[in-house]
C-alpha positions in Angstrom: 0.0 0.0 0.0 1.6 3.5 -0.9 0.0 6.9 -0.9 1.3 10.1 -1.8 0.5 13.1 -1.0 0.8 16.2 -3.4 -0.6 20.2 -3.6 0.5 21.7 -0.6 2.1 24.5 0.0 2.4 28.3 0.9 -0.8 30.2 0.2 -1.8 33.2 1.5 -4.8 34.2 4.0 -8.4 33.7 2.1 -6.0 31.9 -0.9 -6.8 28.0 -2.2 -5.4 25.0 -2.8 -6.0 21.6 -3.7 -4.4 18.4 -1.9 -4.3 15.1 -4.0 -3.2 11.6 -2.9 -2.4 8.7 -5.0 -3.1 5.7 -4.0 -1.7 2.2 -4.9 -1.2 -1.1 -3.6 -4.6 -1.9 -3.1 -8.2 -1.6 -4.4 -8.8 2.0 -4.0 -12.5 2.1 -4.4 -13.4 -0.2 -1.8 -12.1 2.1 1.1 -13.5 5.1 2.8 -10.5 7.4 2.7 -10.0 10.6 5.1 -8.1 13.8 5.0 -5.9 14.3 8.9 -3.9 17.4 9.8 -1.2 17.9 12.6 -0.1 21.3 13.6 3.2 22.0 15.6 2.6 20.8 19.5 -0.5 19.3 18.4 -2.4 16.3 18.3 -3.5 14.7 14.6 -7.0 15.5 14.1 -9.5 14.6 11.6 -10.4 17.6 8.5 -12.6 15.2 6.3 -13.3 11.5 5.1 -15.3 10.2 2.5 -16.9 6.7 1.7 -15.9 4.5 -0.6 -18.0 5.3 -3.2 -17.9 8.5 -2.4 -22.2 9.0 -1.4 -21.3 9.8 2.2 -18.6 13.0 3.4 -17.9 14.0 6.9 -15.9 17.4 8.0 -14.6 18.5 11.5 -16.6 21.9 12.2 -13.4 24.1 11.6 -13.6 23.4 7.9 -17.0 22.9 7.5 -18.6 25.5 4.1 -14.4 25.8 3.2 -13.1 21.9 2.4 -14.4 19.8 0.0 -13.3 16.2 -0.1 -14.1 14.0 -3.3 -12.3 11.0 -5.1 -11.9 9.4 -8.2 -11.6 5.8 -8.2 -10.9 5.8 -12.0 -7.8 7.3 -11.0 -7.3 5.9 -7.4 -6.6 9.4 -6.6 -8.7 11.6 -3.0 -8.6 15.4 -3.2 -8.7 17.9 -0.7 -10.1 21.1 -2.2 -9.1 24.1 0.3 -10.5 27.6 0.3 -10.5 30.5 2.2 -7.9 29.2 4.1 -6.5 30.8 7.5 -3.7 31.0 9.7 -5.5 28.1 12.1 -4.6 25.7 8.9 -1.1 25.8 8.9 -0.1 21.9 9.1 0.8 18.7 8.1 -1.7 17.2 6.0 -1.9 13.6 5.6 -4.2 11.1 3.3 -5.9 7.8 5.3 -7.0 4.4 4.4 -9.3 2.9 6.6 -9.9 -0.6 7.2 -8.8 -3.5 8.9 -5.4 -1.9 8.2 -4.7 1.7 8.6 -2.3 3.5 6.1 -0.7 6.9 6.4 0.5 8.5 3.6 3.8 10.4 4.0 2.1 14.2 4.7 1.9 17.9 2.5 3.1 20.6 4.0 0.4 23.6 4.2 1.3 26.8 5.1 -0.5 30.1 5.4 0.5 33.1 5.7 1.1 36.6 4.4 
C-alpha cells in the first residue's frame, strides 16, 4: 500500500489550494478514505473522510462550508479542495486508508501566511 500526497504549499490568508493523494497497492474504491492534519505541539486531528463510493462525506466543524473532499476511483486518486484558508490551517496534512489496516500516507506541507 503506498500513498502520496501532493498540492500543498504556501498560500496566503483567504488563498486556495488543492491536496491530492495517489493511491496504490490496493483496491482503491473499496475504502472510505479521510483527509488528517497535525499542527506543531498538536495532536493529529480529523479535516474530512469520505466513503468509498464517495455517497457519504464528513468534515470537522473548523472546515465545515471551506473543504471539499471528493475521489476518483478511476484514477485511485482523493482530493482535498481548500478555500479560504486561514492561519489556524497551517499543518501537516496527511491522506488515510481505513480498514482492517490503517495506512498513512507520508504528509503535505500547508502553510498560510502573508
Amino acid at each position: 500500500v503506498q500513498l502520496v500526497e501532493s498540492g500543498g504549499g504556501l498560500v496566503q490568508p483567504g488563498g486556495s489550494l488543492r491536496l491530492s493523494c495517489a493511491a496504490s497497492g490496493f483496491t482503491f474504491s473499496r475504502y472510505a478514505m479521510s483527509w488528517y492534519r497535525q499542527a506543531p505541539g498538536k495532536e493529529r486531528e480529523l479535516v474530512a473522510g469520505i466513503s468509498s463510493a464517495g455517497g457519504s462525506t464528513n468534515y470537522a466543524d473548523s472546515v465545515k462550508g471551506r473543504f471539499t473532499i471528493s475521489r476518483d476511483n478511476a484514477k485511485n486518486t482523493v482530493y482535498l479542495q481548500m478555500n479560504s484558508l486561514k492561519p489556524e490551517d497551517t499543518a501537516v496534512y496527511y491522506c488515510k486508508r481505513s480498514g482492517s489496516a490503517v495506512f498513512w500516507g507520508q504528509g503535505t506541507q500547508v502553510t498560510v501566511s502573508s
